[in-house]
Structures are given as structure tokens and as C-alpha cells.
C-alpha positions in Angstrom: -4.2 20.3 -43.8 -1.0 20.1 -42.2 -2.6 20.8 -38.8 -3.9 17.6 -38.5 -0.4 15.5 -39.6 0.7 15.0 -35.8 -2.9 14.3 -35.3 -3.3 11.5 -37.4 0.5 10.0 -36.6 -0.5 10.2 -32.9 -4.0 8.2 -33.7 -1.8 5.6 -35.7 0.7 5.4 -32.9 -2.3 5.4 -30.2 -4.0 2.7 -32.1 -1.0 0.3 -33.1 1.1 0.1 -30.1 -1.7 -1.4 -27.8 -2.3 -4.0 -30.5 1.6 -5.0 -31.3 1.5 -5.2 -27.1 -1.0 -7.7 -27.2 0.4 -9.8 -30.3 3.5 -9.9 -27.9 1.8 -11.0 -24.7 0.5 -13.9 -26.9 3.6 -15.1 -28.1 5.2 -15.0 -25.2 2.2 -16.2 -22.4 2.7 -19.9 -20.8 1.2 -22.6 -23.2 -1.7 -24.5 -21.9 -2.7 -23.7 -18.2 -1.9 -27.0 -15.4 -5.4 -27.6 -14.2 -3.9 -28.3 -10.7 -2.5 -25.1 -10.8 -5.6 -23.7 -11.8 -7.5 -24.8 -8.2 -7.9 -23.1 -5.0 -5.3 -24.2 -2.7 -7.2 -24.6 0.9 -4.8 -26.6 3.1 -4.7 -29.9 1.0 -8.7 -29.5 2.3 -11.1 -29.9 -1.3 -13.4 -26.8 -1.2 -16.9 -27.5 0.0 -18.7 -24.9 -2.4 -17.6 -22.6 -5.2 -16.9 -19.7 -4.2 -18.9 -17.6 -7.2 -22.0 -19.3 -5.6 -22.6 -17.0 -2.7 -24.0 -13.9 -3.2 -23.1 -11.2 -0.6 -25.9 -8.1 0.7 -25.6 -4.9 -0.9 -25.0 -3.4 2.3 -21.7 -5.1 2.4 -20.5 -3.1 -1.0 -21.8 -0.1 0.2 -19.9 -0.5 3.9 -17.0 -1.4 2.0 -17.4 2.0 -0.7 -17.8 4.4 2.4 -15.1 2.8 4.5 -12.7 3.8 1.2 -14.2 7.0 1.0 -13.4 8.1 4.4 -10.1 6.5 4.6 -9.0 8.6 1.6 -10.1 11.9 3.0 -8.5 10.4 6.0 -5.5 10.5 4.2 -5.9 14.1 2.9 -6.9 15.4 6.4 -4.0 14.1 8.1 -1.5 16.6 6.8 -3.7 19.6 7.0 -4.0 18.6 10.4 
């Protein structure tokens, strides 16, 4: 049974220390949000739509996946090259 001790004060560490991080960041966040701050800024312009309201093709995420794809092995070819 005394296997498992560092086991179970690792779980106990692994479980309180994101929570006490949290309780923290409460305490210490900003109070109540400015709702001015809270806009988009667009050049002193009011924005025409919202922005969530447009929905983009697939085909953009997928362009956009492959283009990281082959910029990383871009990256890992270049010093092999």
C-alpha cells in the first residue's frame, strides 16, 4: 500500500492547485466589465453587422488547415535541406 502514497499526494496536488489558481484569478480579475470597453473599436465607425452573423464555407477551414499543415513541414524541411 505504500506504492500508491506518491500516487495519491500527486492526485491531491494535481487536483487542488488548478482550483486554488482559479479562486485567485477571481479575487484578483477587474470588477464589472466597461460596456464601452467591451465594443469593437472600428474607426469611431458603429459596426454595420455582428460579426458572429456570417457564416464562412467549409472550404475556407479546410484551405486554412492545409496551408498550416504544409507550412509546418515547411518548417521541418528547411533544415534538412
Amino acid at each position: 500500500m505504500e506504492h500508491y502514497v506518491p500516487i495519491l499526494v500527486f492526485s491531491l496536488i494535481a487536483i487542488t492547485v488548478p482550483i486554488i489558481l482559479l479562486l485567485v484569478a477571481k479575487l484578483v480579475r477587474a470588477g464589472s466589465p466597461n460596456p464601452v470597453k467591451a465594443e469593437a473599436y472600428e474607426c469611431g465607425v458603429k459596426a454595420s453587422t455582428f460579426a458572429l452573423d456570417s457564416r464562412f464555407s467549409i472550404r475556407y477551414y479546410l484551405i486554412a488547415v492545409l496551408f498550416v499543415v504544409f507550412d509546418v513541414e515547411t518548417i521541418f524541411l528547411f533544415p534538412w535541406a
